[in-house]
N, C-alpha and C positions, 0 to 999 in steps of 0.2 A: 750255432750253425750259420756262418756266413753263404753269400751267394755261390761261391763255388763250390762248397761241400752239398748242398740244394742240387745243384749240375749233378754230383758226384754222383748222391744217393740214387736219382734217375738211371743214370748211365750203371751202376751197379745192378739196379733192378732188371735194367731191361737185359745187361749182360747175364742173367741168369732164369730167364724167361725162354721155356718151348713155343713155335708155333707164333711169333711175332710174323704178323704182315706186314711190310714195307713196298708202296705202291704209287708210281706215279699218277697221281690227278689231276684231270682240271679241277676239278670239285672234290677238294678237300673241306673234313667235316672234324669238328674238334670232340668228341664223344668224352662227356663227364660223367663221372661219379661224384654225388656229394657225399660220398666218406671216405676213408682212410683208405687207400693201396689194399692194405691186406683185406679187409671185409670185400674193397670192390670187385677184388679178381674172383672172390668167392660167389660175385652173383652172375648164374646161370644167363640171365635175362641180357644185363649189362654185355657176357660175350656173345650172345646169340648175334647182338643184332651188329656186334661189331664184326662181325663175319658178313654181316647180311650188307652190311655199307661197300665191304670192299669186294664180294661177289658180283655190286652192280658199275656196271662198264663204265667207266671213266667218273668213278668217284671213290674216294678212302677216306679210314677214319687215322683218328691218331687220337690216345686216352690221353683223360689228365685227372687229375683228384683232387679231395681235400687234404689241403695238408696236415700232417701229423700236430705239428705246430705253427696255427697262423704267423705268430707274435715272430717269428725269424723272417718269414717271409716279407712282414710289413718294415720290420727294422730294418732291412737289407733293400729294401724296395724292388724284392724281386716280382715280377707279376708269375701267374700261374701259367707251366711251361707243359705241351704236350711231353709225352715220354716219347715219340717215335721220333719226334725231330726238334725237339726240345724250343719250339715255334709259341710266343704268347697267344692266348686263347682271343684278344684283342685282334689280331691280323686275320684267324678264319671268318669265312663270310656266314655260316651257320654257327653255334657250338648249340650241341646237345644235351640233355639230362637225362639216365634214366634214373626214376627216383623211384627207392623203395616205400617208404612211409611216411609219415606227416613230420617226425622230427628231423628229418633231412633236409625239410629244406630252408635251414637256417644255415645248411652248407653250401645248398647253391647262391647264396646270396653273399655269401664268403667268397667263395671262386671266382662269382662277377664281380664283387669289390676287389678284391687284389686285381682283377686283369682290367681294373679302370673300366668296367662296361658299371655304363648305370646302371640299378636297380630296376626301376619300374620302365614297365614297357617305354609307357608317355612320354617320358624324357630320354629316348635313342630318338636315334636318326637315321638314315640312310648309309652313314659310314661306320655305322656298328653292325655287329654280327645280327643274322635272325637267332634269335633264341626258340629253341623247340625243345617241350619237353613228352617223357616217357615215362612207363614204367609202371611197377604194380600200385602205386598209389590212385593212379586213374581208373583202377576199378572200382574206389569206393569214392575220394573226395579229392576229382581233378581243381574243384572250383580256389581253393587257397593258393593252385600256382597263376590265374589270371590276373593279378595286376603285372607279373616279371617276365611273362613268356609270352611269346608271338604267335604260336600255336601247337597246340597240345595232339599227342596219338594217342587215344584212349584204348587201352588193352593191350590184343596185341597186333606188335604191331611190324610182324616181320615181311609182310606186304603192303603196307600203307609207307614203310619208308621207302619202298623202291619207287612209289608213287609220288612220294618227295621227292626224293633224288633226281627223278628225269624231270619233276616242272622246276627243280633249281640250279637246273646247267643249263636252262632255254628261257627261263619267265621272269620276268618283272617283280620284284619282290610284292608290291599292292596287288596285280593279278595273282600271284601264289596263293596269297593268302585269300585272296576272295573267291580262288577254285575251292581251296581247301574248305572253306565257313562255309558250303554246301557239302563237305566230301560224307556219308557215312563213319563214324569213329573218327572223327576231326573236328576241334571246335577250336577257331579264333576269339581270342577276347574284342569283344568288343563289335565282334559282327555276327556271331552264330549266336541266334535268339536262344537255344536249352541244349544241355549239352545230350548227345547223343549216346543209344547203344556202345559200348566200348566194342569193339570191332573183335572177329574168331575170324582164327586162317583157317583153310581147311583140312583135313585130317592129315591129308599128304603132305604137309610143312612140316609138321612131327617128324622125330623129336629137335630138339634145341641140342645141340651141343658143345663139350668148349669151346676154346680155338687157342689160348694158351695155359700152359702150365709153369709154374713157378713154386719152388718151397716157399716162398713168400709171403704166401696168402695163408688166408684161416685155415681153409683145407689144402695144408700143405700138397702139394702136385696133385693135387686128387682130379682126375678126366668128369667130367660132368656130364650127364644124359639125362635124356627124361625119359621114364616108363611109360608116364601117362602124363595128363592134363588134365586140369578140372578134377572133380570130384563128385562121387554118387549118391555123398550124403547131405543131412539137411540140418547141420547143428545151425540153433540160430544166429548164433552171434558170428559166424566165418562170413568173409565175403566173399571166397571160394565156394559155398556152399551150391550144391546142384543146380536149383533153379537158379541163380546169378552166374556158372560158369559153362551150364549148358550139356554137364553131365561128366563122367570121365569118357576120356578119349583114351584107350589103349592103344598102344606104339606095340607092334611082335617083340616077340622076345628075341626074335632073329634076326630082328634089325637091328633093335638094339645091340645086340651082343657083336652082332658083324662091323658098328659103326664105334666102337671100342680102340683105339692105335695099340698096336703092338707092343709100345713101348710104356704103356699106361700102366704104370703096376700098383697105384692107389682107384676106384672106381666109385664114384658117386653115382645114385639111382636117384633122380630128382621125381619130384609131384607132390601133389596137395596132399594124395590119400596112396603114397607106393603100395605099398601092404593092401591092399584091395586088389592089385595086380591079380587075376586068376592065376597067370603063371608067375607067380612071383618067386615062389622058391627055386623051380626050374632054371629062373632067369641068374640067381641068387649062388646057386649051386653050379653054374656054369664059371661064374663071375671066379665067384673060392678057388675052385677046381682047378681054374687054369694059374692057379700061382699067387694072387692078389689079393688086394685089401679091400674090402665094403664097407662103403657107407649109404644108407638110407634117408633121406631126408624128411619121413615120416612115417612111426612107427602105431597101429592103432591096435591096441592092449585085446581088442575083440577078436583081431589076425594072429597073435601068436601063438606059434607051438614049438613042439620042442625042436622038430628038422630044422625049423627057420633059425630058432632061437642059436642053435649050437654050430649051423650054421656062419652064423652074423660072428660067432665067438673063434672060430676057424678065420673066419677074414679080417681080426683084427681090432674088435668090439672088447673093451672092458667096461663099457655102462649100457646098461640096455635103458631107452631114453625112448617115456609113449605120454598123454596127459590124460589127467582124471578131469579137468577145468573147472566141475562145480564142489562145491567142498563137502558138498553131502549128497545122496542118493535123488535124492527132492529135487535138488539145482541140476544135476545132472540130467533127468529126465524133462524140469522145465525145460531147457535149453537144447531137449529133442540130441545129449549125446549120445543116448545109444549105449555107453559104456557102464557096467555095474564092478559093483565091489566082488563080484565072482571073477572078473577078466583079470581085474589090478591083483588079485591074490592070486593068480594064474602065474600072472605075469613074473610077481616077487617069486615063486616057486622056480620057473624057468632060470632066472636067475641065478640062484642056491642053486641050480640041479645041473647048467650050464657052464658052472665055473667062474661066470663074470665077476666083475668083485660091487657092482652097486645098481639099483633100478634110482631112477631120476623121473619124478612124475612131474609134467606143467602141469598149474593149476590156478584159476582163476579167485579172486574173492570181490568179494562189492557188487555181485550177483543182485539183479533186483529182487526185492523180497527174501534178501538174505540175514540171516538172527544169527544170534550167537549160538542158540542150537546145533546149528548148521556148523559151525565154528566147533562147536564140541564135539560133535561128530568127524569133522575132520581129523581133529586131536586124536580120540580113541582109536580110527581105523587106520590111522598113521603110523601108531604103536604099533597098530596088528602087523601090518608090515615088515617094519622094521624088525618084528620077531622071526621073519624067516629070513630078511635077504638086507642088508645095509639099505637106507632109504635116502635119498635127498628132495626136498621138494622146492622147485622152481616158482614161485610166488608172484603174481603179477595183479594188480586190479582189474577189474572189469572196463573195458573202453568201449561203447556203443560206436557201428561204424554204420555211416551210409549203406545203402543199398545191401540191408540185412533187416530180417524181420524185427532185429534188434533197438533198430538208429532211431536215435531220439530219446533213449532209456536214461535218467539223470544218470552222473557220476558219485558215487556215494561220497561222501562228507572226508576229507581227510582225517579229522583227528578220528572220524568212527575207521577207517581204513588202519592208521595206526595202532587204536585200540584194539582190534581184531589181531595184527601180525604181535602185538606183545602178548597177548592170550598163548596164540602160536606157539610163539620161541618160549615162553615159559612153560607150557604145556607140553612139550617136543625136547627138554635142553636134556640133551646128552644120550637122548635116543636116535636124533634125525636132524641131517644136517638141512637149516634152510638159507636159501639163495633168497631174498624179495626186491622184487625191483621197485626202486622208488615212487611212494605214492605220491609226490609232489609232480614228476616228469611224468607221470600216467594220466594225472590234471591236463597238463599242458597240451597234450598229446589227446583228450579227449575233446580240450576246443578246438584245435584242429582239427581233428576228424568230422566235427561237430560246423561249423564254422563253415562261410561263404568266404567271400573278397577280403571283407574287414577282417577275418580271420589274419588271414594272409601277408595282412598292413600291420597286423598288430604282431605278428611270429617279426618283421621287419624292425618295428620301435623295439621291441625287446632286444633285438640282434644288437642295433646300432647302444642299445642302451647298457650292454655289456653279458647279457642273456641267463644274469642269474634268476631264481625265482620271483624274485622279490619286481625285476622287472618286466617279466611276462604279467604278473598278477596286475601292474599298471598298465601296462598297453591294453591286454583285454577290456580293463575295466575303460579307459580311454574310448577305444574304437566302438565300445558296446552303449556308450554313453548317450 
């Protein structure tokens, strides 16, 4: 892919995108994603707030992403180009991140090297952009993006940007930032002594919505909304969990459903915990009814029945997708989920009784105080499953996060991680198909979650060092040294 197939690919994109805003500003703002195009348009958060930038008077954003493939871009010496005006992220006087979780931001240090912006804060100057970051990672561990960003919105943060916006079409970049290192949900490195509360709008900013649609994206054209917000439960390891998100905020179903475009014929229900929605079927069954596709962005195995279920299978559901997390009854109830082996055998019945053709369970392992008992027991009630309804299980390690009654729990030992997923797959071959995500990148990703500054420096020497495993295990060991 030379530079002008790079042009192309943009200009293709944005030619097949609804709902693109094009706006003159004085305050123009470069709004990133550190991942791929297709993942970014899929995050709710990322378009919320890019509505929220060109809502305020006399400023606009313009996206830009990680590329598909650095290695074109660096061989071409192309820098990273907004999509709205195809502008280097170099020339805006902000550019933005909103970051979902700790291994993203090995992408935004991507985006600022290709667009020639230094890395760490210390070495800009006055005639580089402010970098500010966002996003759900600032709910659990904002501290790994403080050596690279200028200043941070913790949660959310669809009112503290318009707070931005109007002191940076009037202020001094040094005054900005020393408004901001006292602002509530704002913390400058290097001037705000601890970082603060992550900041809640109030109920009347609900819900978030898209603003464009594109087959492009993961969820091909799918309109995005949220039901709710927050969540009412108290599993311990979520960082959404009640007491950290403040509770669920229910959105009417009549808002919802009214703030739907006409022409949406794909419809996502976003939130922590949808399926706790009291009207959620109502909402669900309005959605179906009028002709469309549903999708839920979280389904909890305690909530379903059959309405719902056959439901979900009418708008366009061939996997009904909920999580067991711990692998046995034991882990389950440690970790306060609430969920028993009566729901998930509910759930595989719905299923069979529904039509759909598979149940897909997340599931956690590396659970503190987890045995290979626990492991066996996963094994046998996995069978049971699979004897009513196809079964896949979704396989990921245990990662302890900040600001969960969880953080600080070690990470279980790789090869025991490994040892356990080949019990698994041996114990499981040719009854149930399993997915497991890498216990090596669940390592990396737990000293990051885990991790301060030097986190942050060392997610950096691994970048620069070519970011396979082999060199994250030294920069940790380096920085921790």
């Amino acid at each position: 892919m030379n530079s002008w197939n790079i042009v192309t690919q943009i200009r293709r994109r944005i030619s097949e995108e609804e709902g693109v805003v094009r706006k003159q500003a004085a305050l123009r703002i470069a709004l990133c994603h550190p991942s791929p195009y297709s993942a970014a348009m899929s995050s709710l958060g990322y378009q919320a707030i890019y509505r929220e930038i060109h809502h305020h008077p006399g400023a606009s954003a313009e996206r830009a992403f990680l590329p598909e493939d650095s290695r074109e871009y660096r061989k071409n010496r192309v820098p990273i180009l907004t999509y709205e005006s195809e502008t280097p992220l170099a020339e805006f006087p902000v550019v933005a991140f909103s970051i979902a979780y700790e291994l993203e931001l090995t992408g935004m240090l991507e985006m600022l090297d290709l667009s020639g912006i230094p890395l760490l804060r210390q070495n800009r100057t006055g005639r580089h952009p402010l970098i500010l970051a966002g996003g759900p990672l600032t709910q659990s561990n904002a501290e790994i993006l403080a050596p690279f960003v200028d200043l941070i919105i913790l949660g959310e943060g669809e009112d503290l940007i318009h707070d931005f916006l109007h002191a940076a079409a009037s202020t001094r970049r040094d005054e900005l930032l020393s408004v901001f290192s006292r602002t509530p949900g704002c913390y400058v490195p290097g001037m705000t002594a601890d970082f603060p509360e992550p900041a809640r709008v109030p109920d009347g900013r609900l819900p978030a919505i898209s603003q464009i649609l594109t087959k492009n994206m993961v969820l091909s054209s799918m309109f995005l909304v949220e039901a709710e917000r927050g969540c009412s439960r108290s599993c311990a390891f979520c960082v959404m969990r009640c007491a950290a998100s403040g509770g669920m905020r229910l959105v009417p179903t009549e808002k919802v459903f009214g703030l739907i475009p006409e022409g949406a014929r794909r419809v996502g229900l976003v939130g922590a915990a949808v399926t706790d929605h009291p009207r959620i079927e109502e909402l669900v069954r309005k959605i179906v009814e009028s002709g469309r596709e549903i999708g839920l962005s979280s389904l909890r195995a305690d909530r379903l029945n059959k309405e719902l279920v056959q439901l979900l299978a009418q708008g366009g559901y061939k996997t009904l997708t909920t999580a067991s997390d711990g692998a046995s009854q034991r882990l389950r109830d440690l970790v306060d989920r609430r969920i028993t082996e009566r729901h998930l055998i509910n759930a595989a019945k719905l299923v069979r009784d529904t039509g759909l053709q598979r149940l897909k369970l997340y599931m956690m392992i590396g659970l503190p105080g987890e045995t290979m008992e626990d492991i066996d027991e996963l094994i046998r009630f996995s069978i049971d499953l699979s004897g009513i309804a196809p079964l896949v299980l979704s396989i990921s390690p245990f990662v302890a996060k900040r600001n969960t009654p969880m953080n600080g729990e070690p990470f279980e030992a790789i090869p025991l991680l490994n040892l356990k997923l080949s019990a698994i797959r041996d114990g499981l071959k040719g009854k149930v198909e399993i997915k497991p995500a890498s216990t090596r990148w669940a390592w990396v990703e737990y000293k990051l979650a885990q991790g301060g500054e030097s986190a942050g420096l060392a997610a950096m020497d691994a970048w620069k060092s070519g970011g396979n495993f082999s060199s994250w295990k030294h920069a940790f060991a380096q920085r921790e040294a």
